[in-house]
Every structure is written in C-alpha cells, then in structure tokens.
N, C-alpha and C positions, 0 to 999 in steps of 0.2 A: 872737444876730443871725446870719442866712445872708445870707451874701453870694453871688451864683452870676452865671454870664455863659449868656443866651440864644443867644448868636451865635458863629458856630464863626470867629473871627477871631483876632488876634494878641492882645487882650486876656483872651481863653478859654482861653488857655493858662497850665498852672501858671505859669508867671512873671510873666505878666499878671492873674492874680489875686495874687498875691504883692505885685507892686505898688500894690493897690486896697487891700492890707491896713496899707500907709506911714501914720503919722501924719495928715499933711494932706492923703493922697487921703482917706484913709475919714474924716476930718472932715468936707472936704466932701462926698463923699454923703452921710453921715448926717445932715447940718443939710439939703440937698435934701427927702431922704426927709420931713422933720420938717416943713420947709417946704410940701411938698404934702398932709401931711395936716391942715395946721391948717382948710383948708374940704373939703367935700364938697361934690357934685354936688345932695344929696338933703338939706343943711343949708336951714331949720332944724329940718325934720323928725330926719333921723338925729343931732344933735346934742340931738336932747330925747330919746331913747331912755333905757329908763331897766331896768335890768334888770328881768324879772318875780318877781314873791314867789312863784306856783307851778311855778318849772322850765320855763314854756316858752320862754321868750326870756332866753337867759341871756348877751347883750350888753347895751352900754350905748351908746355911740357909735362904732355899726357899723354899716356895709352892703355891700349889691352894688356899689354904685358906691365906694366907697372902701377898706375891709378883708378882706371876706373872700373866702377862698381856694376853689381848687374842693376839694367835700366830701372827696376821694378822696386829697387832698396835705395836708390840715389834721388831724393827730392828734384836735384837740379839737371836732374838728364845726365850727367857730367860735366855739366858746362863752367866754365872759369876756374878747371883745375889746373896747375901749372906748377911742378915740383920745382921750378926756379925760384919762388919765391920764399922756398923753405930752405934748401940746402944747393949749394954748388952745383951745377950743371956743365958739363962741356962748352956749351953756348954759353951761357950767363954765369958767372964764377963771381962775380960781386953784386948779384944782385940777392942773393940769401941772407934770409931773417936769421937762423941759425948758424952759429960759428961749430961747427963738427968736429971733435979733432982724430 
C-alpha cells in the first residue's frame, strides 16, 4: 500500500505522514478507501468485466472511472486490477478479501 499527500501542507510533512501511518488513522483511511470502491461510476458494466482468455484485457473489475492509474505511474500497465477481490462487487459479492461494514 502507498500512502502519499498531494498538498504541500502540515499533513505532507514527514511527521504528518508518520501520523497517517498510527493504527486508527490508517484504519480509517483504508476502510474509506474500501468504502469508495465498493461501487463505480461505470457499475454494472465495470463490475461484470471479466479478464480476457487472449491477453488483451487483462483486468477484471477495473476502469477509468475507478482504478486505474495514469499509464506512465502504473509498473503494470493496469493489468490484474480487479476491485472484486478487495470489496463486494454487484457481480462478485463473496468473492472479497475485505468484510466492509
């Protein structure tokens, strides 16, 4: 997981990230984070994505409107992102690592 700050404020500083990294700060972002990707923008389409069998679409429950990154920050192109396997999906609802409440 990266955690990083946009904004050149008191929170962007090593200490301010230091304290995002406390137990119950980063629980609560990361239940947020989890929280916003249980729907999409582009659900129920991007939630029925389904990887391709010949290599060209090699996500599952991804898109522009929710996961992926610009091509040029993302090591893996985007490839084998698929928010089903974090949190509940329209399509996949027991297939998530995370229980969200």
């Amino acid at each position: 997981m990266l955690i990083y700050t946009a904004a050149p404020d008191s929170e962007g500083t090593l200490g301010g990230l230091v304290s995002l990294g406390e137990p119950e700060q980063l629980r609560r972002h990361l239940l947020s984070a989890l929280r916003g990707a249980h729907l999409c923008a582009s659900d129920p389409l991007c939630a029925e994505g389904l990887p391709g069998q010949q290599g060209m679409t090699l996500h599952g429950a991804a898109c522009h409107a929710c996961l992926f990154a610009p091509e040029t920050s993302c090591e893996r192109g985007n490839k084998y992102l698929d928010r089903s396997t974090l949190v509940e999906t329209v399509e996949c609802p027991d297939l998530a690592f995370f229980e969200v409440e």
